[in-house]
C-alpha positions in Angstrom: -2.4 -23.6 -4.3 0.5 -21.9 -6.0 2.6 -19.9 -4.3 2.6 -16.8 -6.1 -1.4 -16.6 -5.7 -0.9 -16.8 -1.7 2.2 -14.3 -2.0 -0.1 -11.9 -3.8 -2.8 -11.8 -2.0 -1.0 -11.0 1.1 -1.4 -7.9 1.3 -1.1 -6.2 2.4 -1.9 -7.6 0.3 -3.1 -6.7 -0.6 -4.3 -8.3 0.2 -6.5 -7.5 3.1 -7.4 -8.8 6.1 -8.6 -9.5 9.3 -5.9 -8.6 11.8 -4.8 -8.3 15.3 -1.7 -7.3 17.1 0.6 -9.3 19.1 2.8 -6.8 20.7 2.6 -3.0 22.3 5.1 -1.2 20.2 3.5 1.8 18.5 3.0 2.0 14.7 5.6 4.9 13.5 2.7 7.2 11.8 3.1 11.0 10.4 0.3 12.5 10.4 -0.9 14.4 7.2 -3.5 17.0 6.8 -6.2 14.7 7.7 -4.8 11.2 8.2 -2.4 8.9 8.6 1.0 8.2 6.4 3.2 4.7 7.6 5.0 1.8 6.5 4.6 -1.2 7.8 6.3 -5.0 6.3 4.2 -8.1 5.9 5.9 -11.6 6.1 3.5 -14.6 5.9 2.8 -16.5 8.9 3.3 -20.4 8.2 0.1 -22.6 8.5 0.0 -26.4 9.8 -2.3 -26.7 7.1 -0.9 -29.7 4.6 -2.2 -28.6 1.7 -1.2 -29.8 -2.1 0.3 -27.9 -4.3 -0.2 -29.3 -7.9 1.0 -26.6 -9.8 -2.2 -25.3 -11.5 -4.4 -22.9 -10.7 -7.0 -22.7 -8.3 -10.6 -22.8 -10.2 -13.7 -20.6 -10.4 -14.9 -20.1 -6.9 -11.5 -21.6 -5.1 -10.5 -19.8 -2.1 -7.9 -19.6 0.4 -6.8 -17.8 3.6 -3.4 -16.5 5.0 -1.9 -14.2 7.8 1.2 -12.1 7.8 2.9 -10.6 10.9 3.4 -7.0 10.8 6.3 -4.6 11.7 8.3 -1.2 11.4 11.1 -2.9 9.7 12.0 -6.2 7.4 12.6 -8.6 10.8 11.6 -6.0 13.4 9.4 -6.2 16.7 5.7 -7.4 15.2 3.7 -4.6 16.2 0.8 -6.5 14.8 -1.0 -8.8 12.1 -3.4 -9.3 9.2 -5.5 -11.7 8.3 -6.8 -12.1 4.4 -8.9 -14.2 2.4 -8.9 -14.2 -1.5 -11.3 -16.2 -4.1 -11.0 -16.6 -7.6 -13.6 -14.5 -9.5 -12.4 -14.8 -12.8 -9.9 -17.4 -14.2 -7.4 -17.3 -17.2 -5.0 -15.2 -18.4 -5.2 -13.2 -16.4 -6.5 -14.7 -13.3 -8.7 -12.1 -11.0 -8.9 -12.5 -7.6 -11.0 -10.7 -4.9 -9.4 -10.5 -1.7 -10.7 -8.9 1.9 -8.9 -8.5 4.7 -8.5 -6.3 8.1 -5.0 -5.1 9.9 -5.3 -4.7 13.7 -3.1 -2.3 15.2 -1.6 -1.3 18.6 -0.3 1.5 20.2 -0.5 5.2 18.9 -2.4 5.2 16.6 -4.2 1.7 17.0 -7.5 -0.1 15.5 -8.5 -1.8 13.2 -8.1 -0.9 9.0 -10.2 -2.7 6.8 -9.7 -3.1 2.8 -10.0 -5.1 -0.4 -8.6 -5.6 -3.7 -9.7 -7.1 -6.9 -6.0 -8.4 -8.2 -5.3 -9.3 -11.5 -2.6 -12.2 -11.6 -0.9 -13.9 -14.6 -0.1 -17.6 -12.7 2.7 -17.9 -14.2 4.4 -14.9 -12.8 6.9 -15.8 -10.2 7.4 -11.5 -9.5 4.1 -10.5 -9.2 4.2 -6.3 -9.6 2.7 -3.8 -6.8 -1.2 -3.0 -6.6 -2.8 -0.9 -4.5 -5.9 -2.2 -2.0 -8.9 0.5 -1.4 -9.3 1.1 2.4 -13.1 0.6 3.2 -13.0 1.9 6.7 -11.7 1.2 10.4 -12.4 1.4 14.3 -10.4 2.8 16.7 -7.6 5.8 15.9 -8.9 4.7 12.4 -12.5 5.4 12.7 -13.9 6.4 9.5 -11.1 6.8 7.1 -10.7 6.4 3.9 -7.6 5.7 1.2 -5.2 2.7 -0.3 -2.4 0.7 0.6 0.2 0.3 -1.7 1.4 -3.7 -1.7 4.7 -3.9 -3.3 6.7 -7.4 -3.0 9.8 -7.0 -1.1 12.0 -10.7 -1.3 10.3 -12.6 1.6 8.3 -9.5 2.8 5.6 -7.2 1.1 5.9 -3.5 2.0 3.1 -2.1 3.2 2.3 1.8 2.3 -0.8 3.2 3.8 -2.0 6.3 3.0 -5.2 7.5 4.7 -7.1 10.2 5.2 -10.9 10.8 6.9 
């Protein structure tokens, strides 16, 4: 698998995924009118998995998986985790890939937020650019809301920007 395609689809990437927390520190939120404003940094758990990388990309129908602890700042106490997996939907020039995930989060406010993304990638782009993954719902302090998350790459990090509301 390239690397850029896994770094992409982290999202918060964005890109979205199944998540749970490891620790009890509180996720930092403002509340707005009628949600929930925070930011939270993704760095990419590493897998046991040995998998090749032969420097081309993944085919129609390919998919992959990764994970990403979560916290308040770049190297900070995780407050949590995601989980995500992408597959390719469209190959080329650019590449599309659609990728669903869920973030699990603890303390005040904590639940689960669920999301996905269809993300256009050119495979050849070592500094992939920000996109934003459409919130689908949660459980929890998130029950029922509604918004994005803005993904944008941050050196071995993505920032993390949701913006919800219910």
């Amino acid at each position: 698998m390239i690397r850029s395609f896994r770094r992409i689809g982290a999202l918060g990437a964005a890109t979205v995924a199944a998540v749970t927390f490891a620790a009890a520190a509180p996720v930092a939120a403002a509340p707005a009118a009628d949600g929930f404003e925070f930011t939270l940094y993704a760095k990419e758990v590493p897998t046991d998995q040995g998998g090749e990388e032969t420097g081309q990309a993944p085919g129609l129908g390919e998919s992959f998986a990764f994970a990403d602890d979560l916290s308040r700042t770049k190297g900070g106490e995780s407050v949590g985790r995601d989980g995500v997996g992408c597959t390719v939907v469209r190959t080329g020039d650019p590449a599309d890939l659609l990728c669903v995930g869920n973030f699990v989060l603890n303390g005040g406010p904590g639940g689960q937020i669920a999301g996905q993304t269809l993300l256009s990638v050119d495979p050849a782009d070592d500094a992939p650019a920000a996109f934003d993954i459409a919130v689908t719902g949660g459980t929890g302090d998130f029950k029922d809301v509604r918004g994005y998350i803005r993904s944008t790459p941050d050196g071995d990090y993505s920032r993390l920007e949701f913006h919800l509301t219910r």
